[in-house]
C-alpha positions as CSV (number, residue, x, y, z in Angstrom):
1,X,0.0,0.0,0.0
2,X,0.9,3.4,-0.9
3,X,1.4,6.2,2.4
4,X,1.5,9.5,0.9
5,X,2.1,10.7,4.5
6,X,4.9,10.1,7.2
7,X,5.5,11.1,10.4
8,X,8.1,10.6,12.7
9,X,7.7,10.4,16.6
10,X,11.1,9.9,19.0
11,X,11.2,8.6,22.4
12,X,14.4,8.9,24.7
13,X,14.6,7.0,28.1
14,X,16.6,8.5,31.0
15,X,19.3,9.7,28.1
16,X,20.5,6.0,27.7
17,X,18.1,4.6,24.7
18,X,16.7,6.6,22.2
19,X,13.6,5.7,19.5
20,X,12.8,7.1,16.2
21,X,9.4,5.5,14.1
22,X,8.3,6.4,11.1
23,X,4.8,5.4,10.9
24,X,2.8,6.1,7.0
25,X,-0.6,6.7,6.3
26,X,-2.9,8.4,4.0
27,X,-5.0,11.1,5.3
28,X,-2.7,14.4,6.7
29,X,-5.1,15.1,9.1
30,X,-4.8,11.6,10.5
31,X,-1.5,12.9,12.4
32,X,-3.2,15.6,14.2
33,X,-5.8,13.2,15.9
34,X,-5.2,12.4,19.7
35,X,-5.9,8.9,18.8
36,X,-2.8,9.1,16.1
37,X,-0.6,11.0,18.3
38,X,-0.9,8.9,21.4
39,X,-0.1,5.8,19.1
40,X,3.2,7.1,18.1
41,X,3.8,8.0,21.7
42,X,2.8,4.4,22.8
43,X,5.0,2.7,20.0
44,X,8.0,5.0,20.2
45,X,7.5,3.4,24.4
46,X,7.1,0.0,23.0
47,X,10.4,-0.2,20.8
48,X,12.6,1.1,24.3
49,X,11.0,-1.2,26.5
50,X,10.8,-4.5,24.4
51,X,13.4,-4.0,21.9
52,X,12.2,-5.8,18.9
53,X,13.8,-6.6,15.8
54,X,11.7,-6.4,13.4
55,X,8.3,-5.0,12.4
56,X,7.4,-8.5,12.3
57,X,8.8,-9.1,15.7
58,X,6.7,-5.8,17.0
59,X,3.4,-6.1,15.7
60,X,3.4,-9.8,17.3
61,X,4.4,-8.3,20.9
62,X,1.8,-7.9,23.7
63,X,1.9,-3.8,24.5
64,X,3.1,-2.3,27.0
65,X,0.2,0.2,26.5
66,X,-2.0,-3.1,27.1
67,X,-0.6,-6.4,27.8
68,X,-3.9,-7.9,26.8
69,X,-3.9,-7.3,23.3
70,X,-0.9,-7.2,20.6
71,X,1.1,-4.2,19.0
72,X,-0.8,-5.4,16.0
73,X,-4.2,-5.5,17.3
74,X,-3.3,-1.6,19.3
75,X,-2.3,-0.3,15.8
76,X,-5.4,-2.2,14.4
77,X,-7.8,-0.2,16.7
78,X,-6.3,3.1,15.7
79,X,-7.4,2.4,12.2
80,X,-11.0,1.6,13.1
81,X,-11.0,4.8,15.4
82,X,-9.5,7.2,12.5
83,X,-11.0,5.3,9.7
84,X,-7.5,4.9,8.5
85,X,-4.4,2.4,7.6
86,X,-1.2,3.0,9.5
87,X,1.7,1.3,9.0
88,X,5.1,1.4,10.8
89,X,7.2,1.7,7.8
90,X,10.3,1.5,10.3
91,X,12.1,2.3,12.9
92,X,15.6,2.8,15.1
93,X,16.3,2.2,18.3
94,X,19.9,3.1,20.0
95,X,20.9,2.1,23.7
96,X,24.0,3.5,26.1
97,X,24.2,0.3,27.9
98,X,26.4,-2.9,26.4
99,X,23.9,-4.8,28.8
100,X,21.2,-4.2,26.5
101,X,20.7,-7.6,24.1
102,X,21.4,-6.8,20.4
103,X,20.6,-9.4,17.9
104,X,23.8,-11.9,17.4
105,X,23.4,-11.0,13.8
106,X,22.8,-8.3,11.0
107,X,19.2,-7.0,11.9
108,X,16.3,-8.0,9.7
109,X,15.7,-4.2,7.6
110,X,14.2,-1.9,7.9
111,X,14.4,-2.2,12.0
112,X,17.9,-1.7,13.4
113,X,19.3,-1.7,16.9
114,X,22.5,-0.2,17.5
115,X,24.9,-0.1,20.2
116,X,26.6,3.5,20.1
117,X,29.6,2.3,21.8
118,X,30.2,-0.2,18.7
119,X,29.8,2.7,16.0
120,X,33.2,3.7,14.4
């Protein structure tokens, strides 16, 4: 599907991890809706907290928002509310602390985790 409109929401944590999403959808309105806005919020949160590796890997998590329903099925009522498709086209998240578990290998794009010690 086609997204004729981005937007991009960040989300640092205690200055030690730090998210960027880029999330597409169609309407440009859509990204001044409360309901759009507090999504972002809620997945920028997500990404920090469960550090997922793929889009794949974060629509399938429960959210932290609500741990009774998926990333998937949260994104899923923001369409019904707005009457519109979202998609997380992708996103970054960076972490301070060489505690944090990175994947072993290359990370599946467009999601990439990287340690900021490790970057030349």
């Amino acid at each position: 599907m086609n997204y004729p409109n981005h937007f991009i929401e960040s989300y640092v944590h205690n200055g030690g991890i730090g998210v960027l999403i880029e999330l597409g959808f169609s309407d440009s309105a859509t990204s001044r809706s409360e309901v759009f806005t507090r999504l972002a919020k809620d997945l920028a949160l997500h990404i920090a907290a469960m550090a997922p590796a793929s889009i794949e890997d974060l629509l399938q998590q429960p959210s932290v928002a609500d741990i009774s329903i998926t990333v998937g099925e949260l994104i899923s009522r923001a369409d019904g509310n707005l009457d519109e498709k979202i998609a997380v086209l992708r996103f970054v998240r960076w972490s301070t602390n060489p505690q944090d578990a990175l994947q072993p290998g290359p990370p599946r794009s467009p999601a990439v985790i990287y340690d900021l010690r490790s970057v030349g």
